[in-house]
C-alpha positions as CSV (number, residue, x, y, z in Angstrom):
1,X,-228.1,-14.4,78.1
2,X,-225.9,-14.0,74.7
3,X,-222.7,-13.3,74.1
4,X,-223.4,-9.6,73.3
5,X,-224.9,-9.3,76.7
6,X,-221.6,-10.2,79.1
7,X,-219.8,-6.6,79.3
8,X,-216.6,-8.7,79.3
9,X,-217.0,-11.1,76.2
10,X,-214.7,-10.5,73.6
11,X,-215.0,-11.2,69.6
12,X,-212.8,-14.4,69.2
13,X,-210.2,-13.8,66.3
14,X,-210.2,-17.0,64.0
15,X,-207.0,-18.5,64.2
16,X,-204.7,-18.9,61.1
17,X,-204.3,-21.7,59.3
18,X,-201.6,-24.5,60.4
19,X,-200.0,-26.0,57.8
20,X,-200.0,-30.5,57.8
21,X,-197.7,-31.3,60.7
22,X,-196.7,-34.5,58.7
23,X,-195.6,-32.6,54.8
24,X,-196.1,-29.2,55.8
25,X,-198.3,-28.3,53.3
26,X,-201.7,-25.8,53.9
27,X,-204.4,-27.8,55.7
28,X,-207.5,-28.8,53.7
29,X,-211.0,-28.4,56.0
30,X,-211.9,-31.8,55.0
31,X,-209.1,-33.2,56.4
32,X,-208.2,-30.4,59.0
33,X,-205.6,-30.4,60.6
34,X,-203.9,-32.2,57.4
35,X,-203.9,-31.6,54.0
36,X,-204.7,-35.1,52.6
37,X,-206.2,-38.4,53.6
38,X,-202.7,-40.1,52.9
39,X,-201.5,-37.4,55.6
40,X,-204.2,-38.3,57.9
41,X,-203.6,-41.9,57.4
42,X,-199.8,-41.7,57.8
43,X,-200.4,-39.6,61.1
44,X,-202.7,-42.9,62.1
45,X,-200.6,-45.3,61.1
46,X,-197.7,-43.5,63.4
47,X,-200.0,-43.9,66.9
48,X,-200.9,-47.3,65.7
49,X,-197.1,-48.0,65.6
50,X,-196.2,-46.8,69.2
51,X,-193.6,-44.1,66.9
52,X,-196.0,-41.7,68.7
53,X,-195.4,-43.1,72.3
54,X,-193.9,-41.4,75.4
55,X,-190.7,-43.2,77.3
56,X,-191.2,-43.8,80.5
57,X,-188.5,-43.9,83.6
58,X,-189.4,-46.4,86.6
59,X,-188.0,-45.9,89.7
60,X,-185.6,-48.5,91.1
61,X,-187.2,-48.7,94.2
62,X,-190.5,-51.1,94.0
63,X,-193.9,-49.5,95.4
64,X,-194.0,-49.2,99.0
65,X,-196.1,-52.3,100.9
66,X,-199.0,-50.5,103.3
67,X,-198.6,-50.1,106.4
68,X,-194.4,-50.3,105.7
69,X,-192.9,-48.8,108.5
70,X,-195.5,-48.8,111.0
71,X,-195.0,-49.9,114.7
């Protein structure tokens, strides 16, 4: 069954070009989504780092022992 088939399949629209997320510039497809290999490699270098890392919040309490709290 194709595409053209499905009575509710609809023609996908291409989607418009992002610019680099690290210099802004228009994205290149060779390096997509970044304009350069120096953006691409800057943009590595940054998750190598931890720069790209999420904080975390513990709780204070400690994790609960099994069977805690049963009789």
């Amino acid at each position: 069954m194709t595409q053209e088939d499905k009575p509710d399949a609809t023609p996908r629209k291409p989607q418009a070009a992002r610019p680099c997320p690290i210099c802004g510039k228009p994205a290149e497809q060779r390096w997509k989504p970044f304009c350069s290999k120096r953006c691409a490699d800057v943009d590595l270098n940054r998750w190598l780092s931890g720069a790209y890392a999420i904080p975390v919040v513990e709780d204070e309490e400690g994790p609960e022992e099994p069977g805690a709290g049963q009789a």
